[in-house]
N, C-alpha and C positions, 0 to 999 in steps of 0.2 A: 771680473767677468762672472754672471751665472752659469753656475752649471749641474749637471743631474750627472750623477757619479762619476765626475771626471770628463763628462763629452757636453762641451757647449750646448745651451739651448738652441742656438741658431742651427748647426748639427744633425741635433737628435730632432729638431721637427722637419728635415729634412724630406721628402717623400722619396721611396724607393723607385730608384728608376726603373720605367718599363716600357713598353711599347703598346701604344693603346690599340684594342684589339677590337672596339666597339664596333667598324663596320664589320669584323668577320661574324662577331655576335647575332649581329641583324641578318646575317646572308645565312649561318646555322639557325639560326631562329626560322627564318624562313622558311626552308627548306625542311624545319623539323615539323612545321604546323602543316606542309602538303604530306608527308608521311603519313597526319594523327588523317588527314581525310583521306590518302588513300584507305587507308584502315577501316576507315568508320563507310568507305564505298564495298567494302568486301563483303559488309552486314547484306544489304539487299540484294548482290550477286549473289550470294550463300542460298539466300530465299528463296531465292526469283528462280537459280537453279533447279533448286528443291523441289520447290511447286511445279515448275514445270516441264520435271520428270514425266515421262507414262506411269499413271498405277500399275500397280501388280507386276512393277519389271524383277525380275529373280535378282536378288543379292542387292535390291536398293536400300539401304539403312533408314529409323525409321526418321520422322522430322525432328522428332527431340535429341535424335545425336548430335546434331548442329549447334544444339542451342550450347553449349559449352563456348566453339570455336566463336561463335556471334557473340555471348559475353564479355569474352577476352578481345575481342577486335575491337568491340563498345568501350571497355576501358581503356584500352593502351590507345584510340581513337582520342579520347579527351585528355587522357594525360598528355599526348602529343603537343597537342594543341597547346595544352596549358604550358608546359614547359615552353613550346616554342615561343611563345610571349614572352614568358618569363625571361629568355633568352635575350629577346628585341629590346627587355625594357634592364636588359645587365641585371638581374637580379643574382644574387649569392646564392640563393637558391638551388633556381635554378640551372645552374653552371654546375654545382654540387650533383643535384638529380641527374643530369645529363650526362653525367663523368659515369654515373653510376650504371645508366641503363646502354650507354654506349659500350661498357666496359663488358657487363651480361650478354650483350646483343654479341657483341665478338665473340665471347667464349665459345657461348651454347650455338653461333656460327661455324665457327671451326668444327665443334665436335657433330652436328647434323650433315655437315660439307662431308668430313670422314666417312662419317657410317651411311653416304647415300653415292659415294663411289665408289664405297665396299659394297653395296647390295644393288646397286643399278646395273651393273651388270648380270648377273643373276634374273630382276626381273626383267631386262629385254631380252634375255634367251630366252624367257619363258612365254614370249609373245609367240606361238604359234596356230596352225592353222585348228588347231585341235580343240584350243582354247579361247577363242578371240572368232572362229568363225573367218577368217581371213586370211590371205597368206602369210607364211611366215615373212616376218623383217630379216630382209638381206643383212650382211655383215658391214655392209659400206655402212649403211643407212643406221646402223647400232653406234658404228665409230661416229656420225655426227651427233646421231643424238648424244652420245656421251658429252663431246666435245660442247654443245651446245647448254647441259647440264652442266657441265665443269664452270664453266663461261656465269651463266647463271647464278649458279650459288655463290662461285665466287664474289662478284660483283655485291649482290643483295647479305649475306652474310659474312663476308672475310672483310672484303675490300672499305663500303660502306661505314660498316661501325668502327674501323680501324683509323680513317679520316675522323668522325665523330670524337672517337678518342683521341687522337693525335691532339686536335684543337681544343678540345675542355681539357686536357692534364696541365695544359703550356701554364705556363708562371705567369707570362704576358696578359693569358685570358684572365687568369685569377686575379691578378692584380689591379686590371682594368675594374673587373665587376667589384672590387672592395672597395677601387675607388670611385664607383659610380652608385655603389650603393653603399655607405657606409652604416646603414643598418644591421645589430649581430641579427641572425635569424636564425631559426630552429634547425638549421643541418649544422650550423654552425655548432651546437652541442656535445655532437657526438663524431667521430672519428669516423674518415670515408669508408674503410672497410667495414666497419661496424654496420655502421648508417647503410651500408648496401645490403647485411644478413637481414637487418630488420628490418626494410622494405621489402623484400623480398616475401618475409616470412608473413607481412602486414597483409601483402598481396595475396597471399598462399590460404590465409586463413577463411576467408569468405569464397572462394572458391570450392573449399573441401565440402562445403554444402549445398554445392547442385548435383555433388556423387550421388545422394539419395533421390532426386529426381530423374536424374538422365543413364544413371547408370546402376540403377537399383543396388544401392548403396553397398555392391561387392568391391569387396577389399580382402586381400592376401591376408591372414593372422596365423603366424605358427603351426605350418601344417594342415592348416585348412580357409576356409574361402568365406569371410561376414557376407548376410544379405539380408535387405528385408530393414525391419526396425533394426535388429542389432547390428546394421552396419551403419545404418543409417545414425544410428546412436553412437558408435565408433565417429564416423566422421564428425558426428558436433562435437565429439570431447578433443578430439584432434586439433578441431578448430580454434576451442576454448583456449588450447596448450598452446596452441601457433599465435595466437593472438595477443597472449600475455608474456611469450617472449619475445617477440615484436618488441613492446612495452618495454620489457625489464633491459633487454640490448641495447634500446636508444639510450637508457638512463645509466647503462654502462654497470648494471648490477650483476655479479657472478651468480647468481642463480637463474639468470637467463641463459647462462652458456652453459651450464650445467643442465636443465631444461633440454634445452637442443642436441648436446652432445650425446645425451641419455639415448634420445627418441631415436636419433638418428641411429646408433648402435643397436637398437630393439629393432628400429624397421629394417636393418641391414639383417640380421640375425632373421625375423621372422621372413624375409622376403627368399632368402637362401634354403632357409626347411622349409617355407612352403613349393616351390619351385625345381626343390631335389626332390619332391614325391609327386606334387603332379603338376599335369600340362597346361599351360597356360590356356589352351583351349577351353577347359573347362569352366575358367575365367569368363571368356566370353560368351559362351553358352548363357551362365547363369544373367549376363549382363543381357541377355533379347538379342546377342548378334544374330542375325538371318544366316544358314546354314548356308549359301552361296558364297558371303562374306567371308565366315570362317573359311572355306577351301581357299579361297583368293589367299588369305594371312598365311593357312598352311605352305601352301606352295613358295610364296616369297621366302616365307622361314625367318626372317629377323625376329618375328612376335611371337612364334609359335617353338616349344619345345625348351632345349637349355639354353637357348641363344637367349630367348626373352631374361631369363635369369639374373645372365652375365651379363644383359645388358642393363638391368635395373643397379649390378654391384658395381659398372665403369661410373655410374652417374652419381653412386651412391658415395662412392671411396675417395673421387676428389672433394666433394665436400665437407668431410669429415678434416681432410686437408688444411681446407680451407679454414673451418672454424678453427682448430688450432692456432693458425695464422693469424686472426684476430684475438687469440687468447692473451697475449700482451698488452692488446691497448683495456683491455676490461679489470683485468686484475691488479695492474699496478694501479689501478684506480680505490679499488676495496680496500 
């Protein structure tokens, strides 16, 4: 009898059992392409809002603020889409992407859910009649809105991605789209953890270049505050940097994680001395915020003073985590 080291051919061609998972594909698929269009509907409510504000109302931001939030709606609208196909049609792929942005959407869920029913209460006390021109919000009427917030986030952030997740990790889903696609394809290269810092960072890099349009190109550096061409120039080098470790991460090169881990320790360092000497208001001044805006940030407090700070080193110190946690699959590769 033939055989491949000891285990029967008839055996070893054997297929791994699993449970075909292709109609839940199609039903996540589905469900993920009304997502990319809720998304890509929030572009002309953003607009449509905007424009049809009154001129000259105190503390309206100006129309170029927006244009970041429409950006990002624009792309994660088509990546939607795209995945969600990808999904319908089993791609390795996309199951791969999907694991990836399901997995992001939960994190950076939980940690927004955190820090908006640590400060939501805060700004409904702060809805008075002093403020807002109207009566103060009763205390019943604070417990629903909480309650209705609670509800809210949870569903859209915890709940949601947490399903997402569940069903892209399963073996079942995997095994289904290997065997319905038996094409290797380019996620297949690189290691899920990896493959999520460099999209990520892929995504991060073209981004950092509408800071000099929308946000006249300030940026925090050691103590004091880029703007103007030199930040403007900050952000394209940033970019350059986020771009080619994109690149060097998928290709699983330690001078990609070395790259990142650097930066990330510089912007932790600069973001903590610029932020122990001054106030993050200052920040938004230089950036065109309307002085109405500013007082709104002041009062809430999350953005304004040491809170901004601490809050930039909670976001900052798990990732640093993180990249360590992939420092395993990159180096025993070298």
């Amino acid at each position: 009898m033939d055989t491949n080291q000891g285990v029967p051919l008839a055996e070893s061609a054997l297929p791994i059992p699993y449970k075909d998972r292709y109609a839940g594909l199609v039903v996540f698929g589905i469900f993920t392409v009304l997502l990319g269009c809720l998304s890509a509907l929030f572009i002309p409510l953003m607009l449509a809002g905007r424009l049809a504000a009154p001129a000259g109302v105190a503390g309206q931001p100006p129309l170029a603020s927006i244009v970041p939030a429409m950006i990002v709606y624009g792309i994660l609208a088509v990546a939607l889409i795209w995945l969600g196909i990808g999904s319908i049609m089993a791609r390795r792929w996309a199951r791969a992407l999907l694991l990836i942005f399901s997995w992001s959407w939960l994190v950076m869920g939980v940690l927004v859910s955190i820090f908006m029913m640590i400060f939501l209460p805060k700004i409904l006390a702060d809805i008075s009649a002093g403020a807002s021109g109207q009566p103060a919000m009763p205390p019943e009427a604070r417990v629903v809105m909480m309650v209705t917030m609670a509800v809210i986030f949870g569903g859209i952030f915890v709940l949601m991605p947490a399903i997402w997740t569940f069903f892209y990790s399963s073996r079942h889903v995997k095994v289904t789209c290997d065997a319905r696609d038996p094409v290797t394809r380019w996620t297949d290269a690189c290691p899920l953890p990896v493959l999520g810092l460099s999209a990520w960072l892929a995504f991060s890099a073209p981004t950092l270049l509408i800071t000099p349009v929308v946000g006249h190109g300030v940026m925090p550096f050691f103590g004091t505050f880029l703007s103007g061409i030199s930040g403007g120039i900050f952000c394209l080098v940033m970019s350059c940097v986020w771009g080619y470790a994109a690149w060097a991460l998928y290709k699983l090169k330690p001078q990609g994680w070395w790259i990142i881990f650097i930066a990330i320790i510089a912007i932790l360092t600069s973001t903590v001395i610029t932020f122990s000497t001054h106030d993050p208001i200052e920040m938004y001044r230089l950036m065109g915020y309307p002085e109405e805006q500013i007082a709104q940030i002041k009062k809430v407090g999350l953005l304004a003073g040491r809170s901004f700070g601490w809050l930039c080193v909670i976001w900052i110190v798990p990732l640093l985590g993180y990249l360590w946690f992939i420092r395993k699959f990159i180096f025993r590769k070298s």
